[in-house]
PDB file with one MODEL, atoms N, CA, C and O in Angstrom:
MODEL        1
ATOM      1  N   UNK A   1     -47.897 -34.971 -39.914  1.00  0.00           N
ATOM      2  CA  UNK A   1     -46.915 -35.669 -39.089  1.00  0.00           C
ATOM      3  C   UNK A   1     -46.512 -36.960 -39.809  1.00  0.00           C
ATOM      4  O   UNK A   1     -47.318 -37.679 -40.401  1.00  0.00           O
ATOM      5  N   UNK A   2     -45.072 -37.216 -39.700  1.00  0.00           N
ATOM      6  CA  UNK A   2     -44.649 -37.929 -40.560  1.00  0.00           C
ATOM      7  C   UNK A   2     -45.192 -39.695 -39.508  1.00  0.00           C
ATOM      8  O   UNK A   2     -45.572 -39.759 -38.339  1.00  0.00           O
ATOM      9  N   UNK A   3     -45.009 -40.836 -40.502  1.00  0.00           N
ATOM     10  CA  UNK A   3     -45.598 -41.871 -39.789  1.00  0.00           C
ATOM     11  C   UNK A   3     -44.626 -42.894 -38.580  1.00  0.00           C
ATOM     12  O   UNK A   3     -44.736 -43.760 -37.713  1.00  0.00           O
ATOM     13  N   UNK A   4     -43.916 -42.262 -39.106  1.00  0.00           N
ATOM     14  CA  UNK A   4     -42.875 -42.868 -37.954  1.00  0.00           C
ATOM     15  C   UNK A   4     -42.810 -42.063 -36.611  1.00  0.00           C
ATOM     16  O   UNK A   4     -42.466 -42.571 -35.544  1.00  0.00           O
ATOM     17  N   UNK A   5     -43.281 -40.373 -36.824  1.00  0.00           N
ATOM     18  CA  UNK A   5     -43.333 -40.019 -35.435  1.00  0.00           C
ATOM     19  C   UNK A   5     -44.853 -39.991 -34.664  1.00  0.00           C
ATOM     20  O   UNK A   5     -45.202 -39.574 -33.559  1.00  0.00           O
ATOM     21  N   UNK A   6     -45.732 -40.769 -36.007  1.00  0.00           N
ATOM     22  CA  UNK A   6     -46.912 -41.401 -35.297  1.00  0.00           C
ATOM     23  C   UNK A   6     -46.483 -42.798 -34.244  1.00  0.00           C
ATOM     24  O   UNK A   6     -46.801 -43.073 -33.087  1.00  0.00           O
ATOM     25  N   UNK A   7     -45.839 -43.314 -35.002  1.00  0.00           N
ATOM     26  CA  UNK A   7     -45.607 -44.776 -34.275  1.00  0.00           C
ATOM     27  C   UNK A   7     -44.610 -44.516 -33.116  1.00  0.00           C
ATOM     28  O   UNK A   7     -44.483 -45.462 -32.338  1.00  0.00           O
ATOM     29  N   UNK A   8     -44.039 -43.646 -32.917  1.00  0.00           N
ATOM     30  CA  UNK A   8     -42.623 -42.940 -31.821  1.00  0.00           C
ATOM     31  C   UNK A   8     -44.098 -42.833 -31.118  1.00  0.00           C
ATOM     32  O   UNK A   8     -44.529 -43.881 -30.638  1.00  0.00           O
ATOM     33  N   UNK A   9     -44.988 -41.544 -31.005  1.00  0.00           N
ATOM     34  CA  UNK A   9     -45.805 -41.289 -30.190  1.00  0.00           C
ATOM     35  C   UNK A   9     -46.518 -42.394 -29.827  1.00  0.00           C
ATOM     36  O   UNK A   9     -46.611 -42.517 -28.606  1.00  0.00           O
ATOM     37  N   UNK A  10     -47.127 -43.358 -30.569  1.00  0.00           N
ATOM     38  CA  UNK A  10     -47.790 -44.438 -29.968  1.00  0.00           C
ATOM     39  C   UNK A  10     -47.284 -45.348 -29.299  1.00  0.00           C
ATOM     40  O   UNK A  10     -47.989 -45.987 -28.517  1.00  0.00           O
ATOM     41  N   UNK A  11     -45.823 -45.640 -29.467  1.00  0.00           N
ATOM     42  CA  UNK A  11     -44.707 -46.449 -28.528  1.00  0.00           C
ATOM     43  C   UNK A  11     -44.699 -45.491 -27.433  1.00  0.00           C
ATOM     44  O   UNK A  11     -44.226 -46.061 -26.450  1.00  0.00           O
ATOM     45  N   UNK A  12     -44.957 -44.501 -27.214  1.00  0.00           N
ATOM     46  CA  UNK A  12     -44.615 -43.308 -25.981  1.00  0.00           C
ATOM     47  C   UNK A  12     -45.652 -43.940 -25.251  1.00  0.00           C
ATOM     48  O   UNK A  12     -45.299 -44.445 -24.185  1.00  0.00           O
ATOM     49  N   UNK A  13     -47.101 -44.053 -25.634  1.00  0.00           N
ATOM     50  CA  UNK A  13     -47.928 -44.015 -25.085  1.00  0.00           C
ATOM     51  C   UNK A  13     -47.866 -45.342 -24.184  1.00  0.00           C
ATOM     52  O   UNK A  13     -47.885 -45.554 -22.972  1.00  0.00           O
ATOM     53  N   UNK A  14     -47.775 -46.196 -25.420  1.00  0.00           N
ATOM     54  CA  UNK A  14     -47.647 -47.807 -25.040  1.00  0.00           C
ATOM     55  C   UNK A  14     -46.663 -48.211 -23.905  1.00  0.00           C
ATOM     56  O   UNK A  14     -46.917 -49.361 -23.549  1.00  0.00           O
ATOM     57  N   UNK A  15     -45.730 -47.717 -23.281  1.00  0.00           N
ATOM     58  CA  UNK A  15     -44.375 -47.842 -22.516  1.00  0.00           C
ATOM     59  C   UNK A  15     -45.050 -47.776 -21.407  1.00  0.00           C
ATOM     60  O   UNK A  15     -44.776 -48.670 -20.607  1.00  0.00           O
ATOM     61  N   UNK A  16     -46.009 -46.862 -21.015  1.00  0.00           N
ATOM     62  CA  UNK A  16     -46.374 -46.713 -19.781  1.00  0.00           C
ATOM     63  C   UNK A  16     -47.477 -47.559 -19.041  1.00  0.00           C
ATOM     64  O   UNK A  16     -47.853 -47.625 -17.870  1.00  0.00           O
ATOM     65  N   UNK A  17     -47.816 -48.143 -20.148  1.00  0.00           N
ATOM     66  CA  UNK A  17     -48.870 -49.684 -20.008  1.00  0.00           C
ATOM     67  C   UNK A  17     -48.200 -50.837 -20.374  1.00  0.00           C
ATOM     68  O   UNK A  17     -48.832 -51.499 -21.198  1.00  0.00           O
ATOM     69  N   UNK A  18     -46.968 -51.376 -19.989  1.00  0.00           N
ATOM     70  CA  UNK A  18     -46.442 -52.902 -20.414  1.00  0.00           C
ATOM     71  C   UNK A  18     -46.847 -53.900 -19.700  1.00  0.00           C
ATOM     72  O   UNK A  18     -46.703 -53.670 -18.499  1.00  0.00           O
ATOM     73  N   UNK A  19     -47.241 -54.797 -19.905  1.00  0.00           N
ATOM     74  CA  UNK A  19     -47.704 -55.900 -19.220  1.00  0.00           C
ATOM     75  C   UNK A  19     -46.821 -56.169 -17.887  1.00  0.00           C
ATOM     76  O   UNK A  19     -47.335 -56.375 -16.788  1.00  0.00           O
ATOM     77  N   UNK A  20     -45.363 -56.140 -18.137  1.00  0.00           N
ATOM     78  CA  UNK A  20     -44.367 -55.946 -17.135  1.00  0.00           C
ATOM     79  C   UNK A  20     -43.512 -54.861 -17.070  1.00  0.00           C
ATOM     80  O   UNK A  20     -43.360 -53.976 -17.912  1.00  0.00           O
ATOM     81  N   UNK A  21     -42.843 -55.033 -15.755  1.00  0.00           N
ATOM     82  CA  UNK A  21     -41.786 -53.716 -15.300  1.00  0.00           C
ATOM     83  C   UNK A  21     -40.767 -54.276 -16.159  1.00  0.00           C
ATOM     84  O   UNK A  21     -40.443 -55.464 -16.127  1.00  0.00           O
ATOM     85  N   UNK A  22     -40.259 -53.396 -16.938  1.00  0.00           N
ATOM     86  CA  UNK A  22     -38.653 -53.321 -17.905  1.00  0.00           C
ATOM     87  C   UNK A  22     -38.030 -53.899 -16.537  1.00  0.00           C
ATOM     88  O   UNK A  22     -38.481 -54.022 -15.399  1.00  0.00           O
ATOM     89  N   UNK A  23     -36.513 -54.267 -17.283  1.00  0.00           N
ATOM     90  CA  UNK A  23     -35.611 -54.580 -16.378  1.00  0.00           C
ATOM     91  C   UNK A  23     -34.623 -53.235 -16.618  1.00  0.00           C
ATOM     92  O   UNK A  23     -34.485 -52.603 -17.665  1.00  0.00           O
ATOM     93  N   UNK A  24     -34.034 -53.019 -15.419  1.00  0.00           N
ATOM     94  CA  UNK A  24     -33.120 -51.641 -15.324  1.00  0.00           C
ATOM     95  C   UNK A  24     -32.553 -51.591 -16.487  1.00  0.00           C
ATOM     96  O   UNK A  24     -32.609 -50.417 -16.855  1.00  0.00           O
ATOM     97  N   UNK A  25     -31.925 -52.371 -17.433  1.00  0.00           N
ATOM     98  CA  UNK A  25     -31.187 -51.954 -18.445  1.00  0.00           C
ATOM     99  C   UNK A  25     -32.746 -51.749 -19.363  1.00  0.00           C
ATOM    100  O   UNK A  25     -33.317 -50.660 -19.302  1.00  0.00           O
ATOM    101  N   UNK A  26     -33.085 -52.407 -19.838  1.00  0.00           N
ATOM    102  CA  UNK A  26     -34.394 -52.210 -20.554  1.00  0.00           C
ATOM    103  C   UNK A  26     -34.590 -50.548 -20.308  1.00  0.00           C
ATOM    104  O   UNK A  26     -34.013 -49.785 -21.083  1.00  0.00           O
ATOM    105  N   UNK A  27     -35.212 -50.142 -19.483  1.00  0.00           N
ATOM    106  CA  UNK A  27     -35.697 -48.767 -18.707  1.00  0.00           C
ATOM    107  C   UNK A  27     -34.769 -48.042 -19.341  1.00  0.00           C
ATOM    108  O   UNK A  27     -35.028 -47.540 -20.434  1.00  0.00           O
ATOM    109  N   UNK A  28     -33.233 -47.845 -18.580  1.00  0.00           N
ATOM    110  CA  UNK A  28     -32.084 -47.144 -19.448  1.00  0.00           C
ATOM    111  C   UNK A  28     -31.802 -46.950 -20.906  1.00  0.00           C
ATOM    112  O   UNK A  28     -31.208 -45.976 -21.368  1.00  0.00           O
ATOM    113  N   UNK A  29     -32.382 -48.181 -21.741  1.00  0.00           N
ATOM    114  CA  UNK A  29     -32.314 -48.380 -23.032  1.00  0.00           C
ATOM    115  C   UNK A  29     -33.686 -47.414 -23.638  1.00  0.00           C
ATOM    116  O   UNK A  29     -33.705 -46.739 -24.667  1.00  0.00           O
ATOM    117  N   UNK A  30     -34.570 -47.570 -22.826  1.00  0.00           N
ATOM    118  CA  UNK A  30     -35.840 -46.712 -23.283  1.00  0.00           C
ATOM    119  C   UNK A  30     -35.630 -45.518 -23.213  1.00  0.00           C
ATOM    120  O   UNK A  30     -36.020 -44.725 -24.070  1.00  0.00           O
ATOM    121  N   UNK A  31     -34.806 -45.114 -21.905  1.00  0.00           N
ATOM    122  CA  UNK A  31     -34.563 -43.602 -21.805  1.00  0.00           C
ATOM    123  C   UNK A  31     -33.889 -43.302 -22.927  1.00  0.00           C
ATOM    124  O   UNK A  31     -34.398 -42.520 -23.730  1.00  0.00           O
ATOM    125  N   UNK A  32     -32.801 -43.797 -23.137  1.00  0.00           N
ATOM    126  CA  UNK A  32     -31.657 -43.158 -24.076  1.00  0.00           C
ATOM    127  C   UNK A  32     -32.229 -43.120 -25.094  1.00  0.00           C
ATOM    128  O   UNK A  32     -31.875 -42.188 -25.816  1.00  0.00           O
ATOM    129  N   UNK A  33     -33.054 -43.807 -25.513  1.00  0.00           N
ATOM    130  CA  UNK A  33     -33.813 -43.519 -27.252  1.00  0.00           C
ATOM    131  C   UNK A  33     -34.457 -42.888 -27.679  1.00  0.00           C
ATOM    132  O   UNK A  33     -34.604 -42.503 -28.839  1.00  0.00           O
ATOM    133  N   UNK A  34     -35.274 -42.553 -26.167  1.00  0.00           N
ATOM    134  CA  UNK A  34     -36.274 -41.595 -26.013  1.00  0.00           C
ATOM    135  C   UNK A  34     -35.668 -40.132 -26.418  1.00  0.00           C
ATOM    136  O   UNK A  34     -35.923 -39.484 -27.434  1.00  0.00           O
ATOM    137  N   UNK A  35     -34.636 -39.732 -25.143  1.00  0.00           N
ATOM    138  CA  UNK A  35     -33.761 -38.763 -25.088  1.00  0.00           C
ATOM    139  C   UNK A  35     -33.265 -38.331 -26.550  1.00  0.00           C
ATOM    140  O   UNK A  35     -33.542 -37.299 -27.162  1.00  0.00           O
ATOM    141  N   UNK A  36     -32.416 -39.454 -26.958  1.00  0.00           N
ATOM    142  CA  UNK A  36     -31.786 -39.256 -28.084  1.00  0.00           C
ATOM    143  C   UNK A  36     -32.908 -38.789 -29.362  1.00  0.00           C
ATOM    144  O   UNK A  36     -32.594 -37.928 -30.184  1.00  0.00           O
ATOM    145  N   UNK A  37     -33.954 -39.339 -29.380  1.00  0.00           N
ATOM    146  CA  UNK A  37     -35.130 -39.085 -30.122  1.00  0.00           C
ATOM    147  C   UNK A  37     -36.061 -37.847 -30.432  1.00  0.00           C
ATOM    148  O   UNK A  37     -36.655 -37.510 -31.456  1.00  0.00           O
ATOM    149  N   UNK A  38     -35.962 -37.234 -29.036  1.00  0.00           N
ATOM    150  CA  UNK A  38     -36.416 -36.041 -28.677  1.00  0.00           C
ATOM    151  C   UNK A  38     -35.145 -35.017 -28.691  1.00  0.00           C
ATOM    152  O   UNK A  38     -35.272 -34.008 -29.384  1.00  0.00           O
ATOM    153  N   UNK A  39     -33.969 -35.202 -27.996  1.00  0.00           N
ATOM    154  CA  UNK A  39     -33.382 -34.016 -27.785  1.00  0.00           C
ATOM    155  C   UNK A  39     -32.245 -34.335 -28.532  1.00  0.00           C
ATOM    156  O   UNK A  39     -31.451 -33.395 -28.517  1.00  0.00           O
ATOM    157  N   UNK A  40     -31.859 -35.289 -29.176  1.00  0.00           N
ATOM    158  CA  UNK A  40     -30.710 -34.884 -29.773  1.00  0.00           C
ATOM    159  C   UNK A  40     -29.275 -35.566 -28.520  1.00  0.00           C
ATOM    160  O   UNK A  40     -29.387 -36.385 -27.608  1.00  0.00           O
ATOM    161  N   UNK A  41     -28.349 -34.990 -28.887  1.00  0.00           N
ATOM    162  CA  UNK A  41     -26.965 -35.764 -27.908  1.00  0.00           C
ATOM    163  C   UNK A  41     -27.214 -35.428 -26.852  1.00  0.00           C
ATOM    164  O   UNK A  41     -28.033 -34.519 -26.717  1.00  0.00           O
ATOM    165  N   UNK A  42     -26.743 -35.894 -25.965  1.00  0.00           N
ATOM    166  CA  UNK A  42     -26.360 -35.412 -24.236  1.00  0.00           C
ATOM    167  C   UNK A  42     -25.123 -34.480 -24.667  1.00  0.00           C
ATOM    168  O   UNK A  42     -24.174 -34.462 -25.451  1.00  0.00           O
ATOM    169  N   UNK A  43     -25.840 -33.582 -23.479  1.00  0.00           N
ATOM    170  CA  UNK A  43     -24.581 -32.737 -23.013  1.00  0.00           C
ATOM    171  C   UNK A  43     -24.370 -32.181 -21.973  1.00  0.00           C
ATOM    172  O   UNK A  43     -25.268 -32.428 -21.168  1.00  0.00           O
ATOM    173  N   UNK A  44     -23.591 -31.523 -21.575  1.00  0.00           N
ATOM    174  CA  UNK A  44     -23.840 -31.544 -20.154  1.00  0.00           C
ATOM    175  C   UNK A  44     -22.267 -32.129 -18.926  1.00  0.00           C
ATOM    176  O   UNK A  44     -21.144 -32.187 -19.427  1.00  0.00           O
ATOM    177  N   UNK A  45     -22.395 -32.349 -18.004  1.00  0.00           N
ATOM    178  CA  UNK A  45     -21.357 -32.728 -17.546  1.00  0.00           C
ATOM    179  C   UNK A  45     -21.602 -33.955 -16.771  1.00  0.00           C
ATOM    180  O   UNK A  45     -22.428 -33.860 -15.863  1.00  0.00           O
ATOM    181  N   UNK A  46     -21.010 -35.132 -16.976  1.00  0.00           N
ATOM    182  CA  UNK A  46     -22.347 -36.409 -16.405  1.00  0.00           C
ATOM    183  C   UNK A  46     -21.746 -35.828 -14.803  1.00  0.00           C
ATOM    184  O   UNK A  46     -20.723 -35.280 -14.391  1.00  0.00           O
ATOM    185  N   UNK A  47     -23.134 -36.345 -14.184  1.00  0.00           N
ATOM    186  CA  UNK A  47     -22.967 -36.559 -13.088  1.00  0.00           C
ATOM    187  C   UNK A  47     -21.890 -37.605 -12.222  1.00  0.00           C
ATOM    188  O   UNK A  47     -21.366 -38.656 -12.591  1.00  0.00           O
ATOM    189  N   UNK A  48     -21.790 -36.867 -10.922  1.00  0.00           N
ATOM    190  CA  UNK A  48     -20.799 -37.487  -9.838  1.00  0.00           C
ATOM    191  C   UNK A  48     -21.652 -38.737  -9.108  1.00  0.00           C
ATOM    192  O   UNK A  48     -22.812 -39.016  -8.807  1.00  0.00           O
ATOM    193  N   UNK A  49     -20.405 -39.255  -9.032  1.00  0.00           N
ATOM    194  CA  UNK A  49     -20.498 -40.858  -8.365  1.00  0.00           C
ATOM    195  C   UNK A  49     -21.595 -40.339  -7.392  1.00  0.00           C
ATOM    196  O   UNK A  49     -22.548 -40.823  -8.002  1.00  0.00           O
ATOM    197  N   UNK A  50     -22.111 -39.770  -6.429  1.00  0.00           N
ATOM    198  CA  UNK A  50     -23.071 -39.717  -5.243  1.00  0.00           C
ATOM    199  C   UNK A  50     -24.766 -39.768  -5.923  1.00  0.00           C
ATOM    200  O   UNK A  50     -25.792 -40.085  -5.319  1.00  0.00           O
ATOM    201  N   UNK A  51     -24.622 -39.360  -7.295  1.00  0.00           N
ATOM    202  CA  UNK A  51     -25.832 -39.539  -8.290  1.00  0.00           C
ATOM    203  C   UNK A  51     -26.086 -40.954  -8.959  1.00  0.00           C
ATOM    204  O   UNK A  51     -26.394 -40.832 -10.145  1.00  0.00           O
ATOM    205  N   UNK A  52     -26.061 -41.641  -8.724  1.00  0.00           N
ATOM    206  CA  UNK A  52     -25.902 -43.010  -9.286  1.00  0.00           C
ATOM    207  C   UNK A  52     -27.383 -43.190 -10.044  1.00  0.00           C
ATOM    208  O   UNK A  52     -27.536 -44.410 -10.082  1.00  0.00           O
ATOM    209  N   UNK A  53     -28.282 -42.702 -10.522  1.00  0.00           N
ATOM    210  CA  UNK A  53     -29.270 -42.827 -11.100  1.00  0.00           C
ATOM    211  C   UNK A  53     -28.851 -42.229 -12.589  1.00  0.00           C
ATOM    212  O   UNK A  53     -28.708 -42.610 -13.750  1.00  0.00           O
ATOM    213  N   UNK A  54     -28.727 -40.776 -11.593  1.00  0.00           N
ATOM    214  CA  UNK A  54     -28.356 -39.277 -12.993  1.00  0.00           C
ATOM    215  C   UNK A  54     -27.280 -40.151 -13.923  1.00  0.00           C
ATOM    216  O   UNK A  54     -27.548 -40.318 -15.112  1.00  0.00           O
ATOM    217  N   UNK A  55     -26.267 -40.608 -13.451  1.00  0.00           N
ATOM    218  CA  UNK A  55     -25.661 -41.357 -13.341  1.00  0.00           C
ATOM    219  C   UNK A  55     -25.464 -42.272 -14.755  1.00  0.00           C
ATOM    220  O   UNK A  55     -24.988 -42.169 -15.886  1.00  0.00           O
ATOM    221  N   UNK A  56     -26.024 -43.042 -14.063  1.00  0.00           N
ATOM    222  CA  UNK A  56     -26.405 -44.540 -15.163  1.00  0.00           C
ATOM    223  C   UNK A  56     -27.013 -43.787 -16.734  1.00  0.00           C
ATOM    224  O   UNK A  56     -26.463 -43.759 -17.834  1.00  0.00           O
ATOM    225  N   UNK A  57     -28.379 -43.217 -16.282  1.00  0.00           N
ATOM    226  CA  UNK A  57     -28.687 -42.459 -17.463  1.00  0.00           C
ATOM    227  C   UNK A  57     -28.297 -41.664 -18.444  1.00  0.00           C
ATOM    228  O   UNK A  57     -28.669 -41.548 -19.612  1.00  0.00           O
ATOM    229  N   UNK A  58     -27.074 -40.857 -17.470  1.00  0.00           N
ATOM    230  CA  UNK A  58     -26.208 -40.033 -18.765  1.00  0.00           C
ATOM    231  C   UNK A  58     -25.229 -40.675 -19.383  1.00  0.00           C
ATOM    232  O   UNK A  58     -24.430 -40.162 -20.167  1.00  0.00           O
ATOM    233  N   UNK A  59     -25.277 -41.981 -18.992  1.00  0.00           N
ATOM    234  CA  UNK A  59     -24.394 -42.998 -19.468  1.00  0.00           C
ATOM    235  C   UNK A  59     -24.821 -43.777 -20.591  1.00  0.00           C
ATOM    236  O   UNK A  59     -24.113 -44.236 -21.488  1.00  0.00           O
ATOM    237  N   UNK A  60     -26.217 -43.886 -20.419  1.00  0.00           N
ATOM    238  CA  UNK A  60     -26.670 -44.594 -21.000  1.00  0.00           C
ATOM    239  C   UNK A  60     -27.264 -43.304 -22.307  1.00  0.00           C
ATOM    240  O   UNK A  60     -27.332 -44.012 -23.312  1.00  0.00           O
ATOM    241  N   UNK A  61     -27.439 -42.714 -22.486  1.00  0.00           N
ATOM    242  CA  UNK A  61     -27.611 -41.803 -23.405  1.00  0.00           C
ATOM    243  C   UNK A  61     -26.554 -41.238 -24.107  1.00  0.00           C
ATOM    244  O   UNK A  61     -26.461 -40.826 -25.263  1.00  0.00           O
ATOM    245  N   UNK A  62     -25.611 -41.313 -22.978  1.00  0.00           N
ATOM    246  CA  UNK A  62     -24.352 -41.431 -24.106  1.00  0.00           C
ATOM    247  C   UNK A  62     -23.453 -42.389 -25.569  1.00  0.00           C
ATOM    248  O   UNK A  62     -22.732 -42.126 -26.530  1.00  0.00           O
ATOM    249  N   UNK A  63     -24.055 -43.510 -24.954  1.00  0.00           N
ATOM    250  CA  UNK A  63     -24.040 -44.661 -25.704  1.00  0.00           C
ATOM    251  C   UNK A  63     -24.319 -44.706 -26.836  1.00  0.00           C
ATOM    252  O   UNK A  63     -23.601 -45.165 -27.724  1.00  0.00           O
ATOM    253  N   UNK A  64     -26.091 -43.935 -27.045  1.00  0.00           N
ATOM    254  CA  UNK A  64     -26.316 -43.448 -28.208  1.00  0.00           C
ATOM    255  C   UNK A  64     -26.223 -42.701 -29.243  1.00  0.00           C
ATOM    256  O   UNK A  64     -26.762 -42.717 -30.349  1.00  0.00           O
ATOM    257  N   UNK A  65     -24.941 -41.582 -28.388  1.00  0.00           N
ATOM    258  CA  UNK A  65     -24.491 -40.309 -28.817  1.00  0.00           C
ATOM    259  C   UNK A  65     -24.110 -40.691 -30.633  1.00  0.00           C
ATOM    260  O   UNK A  65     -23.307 -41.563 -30.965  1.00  0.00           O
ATOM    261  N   UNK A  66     -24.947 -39.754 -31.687  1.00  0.00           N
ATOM    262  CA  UNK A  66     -24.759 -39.884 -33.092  1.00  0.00           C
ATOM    263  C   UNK A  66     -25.933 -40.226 -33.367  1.00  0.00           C
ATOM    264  O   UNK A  66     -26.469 -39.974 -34.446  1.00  0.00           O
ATOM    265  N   UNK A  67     -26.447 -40.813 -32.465  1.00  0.00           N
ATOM    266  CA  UNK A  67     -27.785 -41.894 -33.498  1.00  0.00           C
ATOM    267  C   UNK A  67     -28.445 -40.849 -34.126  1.00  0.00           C
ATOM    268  O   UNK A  67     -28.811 -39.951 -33.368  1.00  0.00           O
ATOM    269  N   UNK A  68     -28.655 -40.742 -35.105  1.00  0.00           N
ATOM    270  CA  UNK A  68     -29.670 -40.133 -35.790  1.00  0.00           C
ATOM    271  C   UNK A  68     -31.383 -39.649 -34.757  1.00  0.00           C
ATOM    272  O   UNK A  68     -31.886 -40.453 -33.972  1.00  0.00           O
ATOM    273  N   UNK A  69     -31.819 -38.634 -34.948  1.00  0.00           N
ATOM    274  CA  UNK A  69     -33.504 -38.568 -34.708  1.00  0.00           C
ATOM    275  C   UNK A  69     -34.070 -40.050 -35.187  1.00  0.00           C
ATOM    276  O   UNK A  69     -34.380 -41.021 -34.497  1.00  0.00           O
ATOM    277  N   UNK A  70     -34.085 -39.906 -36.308  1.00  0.00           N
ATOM    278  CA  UNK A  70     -35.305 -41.220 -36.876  1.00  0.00           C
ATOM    279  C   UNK A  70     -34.781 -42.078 -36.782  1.00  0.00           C
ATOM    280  O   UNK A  70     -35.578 -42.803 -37.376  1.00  0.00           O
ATOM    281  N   UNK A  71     -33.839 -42.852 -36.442  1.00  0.00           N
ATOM    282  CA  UNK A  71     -32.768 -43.912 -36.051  1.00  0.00           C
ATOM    283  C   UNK A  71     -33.102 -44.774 -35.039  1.00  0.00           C
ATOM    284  O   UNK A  71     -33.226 -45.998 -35.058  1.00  0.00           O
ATOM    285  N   UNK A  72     -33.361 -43.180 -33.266  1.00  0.00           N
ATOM    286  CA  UNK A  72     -33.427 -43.693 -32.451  1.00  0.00           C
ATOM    287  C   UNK A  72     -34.958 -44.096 -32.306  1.00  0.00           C
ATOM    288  O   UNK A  72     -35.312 -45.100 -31.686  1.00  0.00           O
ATOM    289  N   UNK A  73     -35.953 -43.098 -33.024  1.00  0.00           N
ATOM    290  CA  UNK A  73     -37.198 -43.836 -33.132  1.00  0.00           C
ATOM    291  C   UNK A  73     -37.509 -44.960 -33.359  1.00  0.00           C
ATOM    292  O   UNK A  73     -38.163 -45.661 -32.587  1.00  0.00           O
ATOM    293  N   UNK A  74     -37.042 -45.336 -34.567  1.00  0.00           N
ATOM    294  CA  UNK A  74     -37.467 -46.742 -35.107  1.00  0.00           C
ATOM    295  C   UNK A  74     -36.613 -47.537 -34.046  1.00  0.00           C
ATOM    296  O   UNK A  74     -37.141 -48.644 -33.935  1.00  0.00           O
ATOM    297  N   UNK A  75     -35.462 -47.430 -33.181  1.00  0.00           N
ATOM    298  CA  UNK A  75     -35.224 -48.336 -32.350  1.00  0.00           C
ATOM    299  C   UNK A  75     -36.051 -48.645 -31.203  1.00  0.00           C
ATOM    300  O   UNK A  75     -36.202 -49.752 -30.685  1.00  0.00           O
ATOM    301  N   UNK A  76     -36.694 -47.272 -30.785  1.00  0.00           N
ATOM    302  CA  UNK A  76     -37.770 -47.047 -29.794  1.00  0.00           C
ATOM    303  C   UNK A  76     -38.756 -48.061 -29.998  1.00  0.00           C
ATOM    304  O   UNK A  76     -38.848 -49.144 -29.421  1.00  0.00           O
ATOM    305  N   UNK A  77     -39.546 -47.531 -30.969  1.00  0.00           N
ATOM    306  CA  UNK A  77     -40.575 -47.980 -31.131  1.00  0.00           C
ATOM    307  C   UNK A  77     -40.459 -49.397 -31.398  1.00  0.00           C
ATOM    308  O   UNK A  77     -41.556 -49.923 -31.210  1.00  0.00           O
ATOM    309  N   UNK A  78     -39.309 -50.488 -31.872  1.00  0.00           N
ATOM    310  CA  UNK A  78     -38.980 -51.841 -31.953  1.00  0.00           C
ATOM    311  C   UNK A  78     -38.687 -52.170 -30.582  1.00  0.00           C
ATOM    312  O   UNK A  78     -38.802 -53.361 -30.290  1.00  0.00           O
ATOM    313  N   UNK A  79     -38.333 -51.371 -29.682  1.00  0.00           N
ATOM    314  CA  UNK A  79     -37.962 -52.237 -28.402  1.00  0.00           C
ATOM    315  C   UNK A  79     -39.293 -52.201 -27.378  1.00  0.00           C
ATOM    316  O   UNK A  79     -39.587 -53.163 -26.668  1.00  0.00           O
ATOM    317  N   UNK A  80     -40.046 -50.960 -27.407  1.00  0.00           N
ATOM    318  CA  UNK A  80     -41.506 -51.192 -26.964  1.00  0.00           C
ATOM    319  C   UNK A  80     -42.437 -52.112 -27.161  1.00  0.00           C
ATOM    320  O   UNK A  80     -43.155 -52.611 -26.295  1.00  0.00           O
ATOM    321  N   UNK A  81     -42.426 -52.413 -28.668  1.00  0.00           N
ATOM    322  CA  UNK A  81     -43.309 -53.568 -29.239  1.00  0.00           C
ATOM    323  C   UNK A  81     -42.731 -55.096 -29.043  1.00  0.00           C
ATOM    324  O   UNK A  81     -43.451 -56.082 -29.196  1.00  0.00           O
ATOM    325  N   UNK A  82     -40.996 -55.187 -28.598  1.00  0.00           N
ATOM    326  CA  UNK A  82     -40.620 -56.483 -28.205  1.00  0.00           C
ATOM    327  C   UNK A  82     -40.660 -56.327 -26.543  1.00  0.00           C
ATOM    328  O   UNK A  82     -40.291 -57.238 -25.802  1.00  0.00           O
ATOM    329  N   UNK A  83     -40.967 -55.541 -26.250  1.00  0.00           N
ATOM    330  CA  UNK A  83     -41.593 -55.948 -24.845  1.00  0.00           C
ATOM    331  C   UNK A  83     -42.948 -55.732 -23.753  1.00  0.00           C
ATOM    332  O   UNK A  83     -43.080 -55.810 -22.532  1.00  0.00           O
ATOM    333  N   UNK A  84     -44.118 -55.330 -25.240  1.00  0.00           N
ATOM    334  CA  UNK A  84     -45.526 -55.917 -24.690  1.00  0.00           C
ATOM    335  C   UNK A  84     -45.638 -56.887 -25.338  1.00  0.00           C
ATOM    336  O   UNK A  84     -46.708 -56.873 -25.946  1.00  0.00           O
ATOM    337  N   UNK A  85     -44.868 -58.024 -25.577  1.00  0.00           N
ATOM    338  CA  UNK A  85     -45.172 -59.689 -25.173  1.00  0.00           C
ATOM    339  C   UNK A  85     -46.054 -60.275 -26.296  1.00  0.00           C
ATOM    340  O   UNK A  85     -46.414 -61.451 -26.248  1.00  0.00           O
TER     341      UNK A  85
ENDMDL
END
């Protein structure tokens, strides 16, 4: 396993123990990198206004739409480590 998808997995791990709760964009920003990291682009049809979660998220993963796999890792794993403090 290459070492960057050691450090992706250990930022995975680390996210779910932060000293504090992300702030909603934070959270959204984690998803989308995650997403983008693991699966590649969104696709799909975003969700309708009555979804406002589904919502935000396919929005926010859209944002990232292109980023590279190892791109969005190393962004991952830099925004995990700037926010356990």
């Amino acid at each position: 396993m290459s070492k960057l998808k050691t450090q992706f997995e250990a930022a995975v791990a680390a996210s779910k123990q932060l000293p504090e709760r992300p702030s909603n964009d934070q959270l959204l920003q984690i998803y989308a990198l995650y997403k983008q990291a693991t699966a590649g682009d969104v696709e799909g049809k975003r969700p309708g206004f009555t979804d406002m979660v589904g919502r935000a998220k396919y929005d926010a993963w859209a944002a990232v739409k292109g980023t590279a796999s190892d791109d969005a890792m190393t962004r991952y794993v830099e925004l995990i480590k700037s926010l356990q403090g």
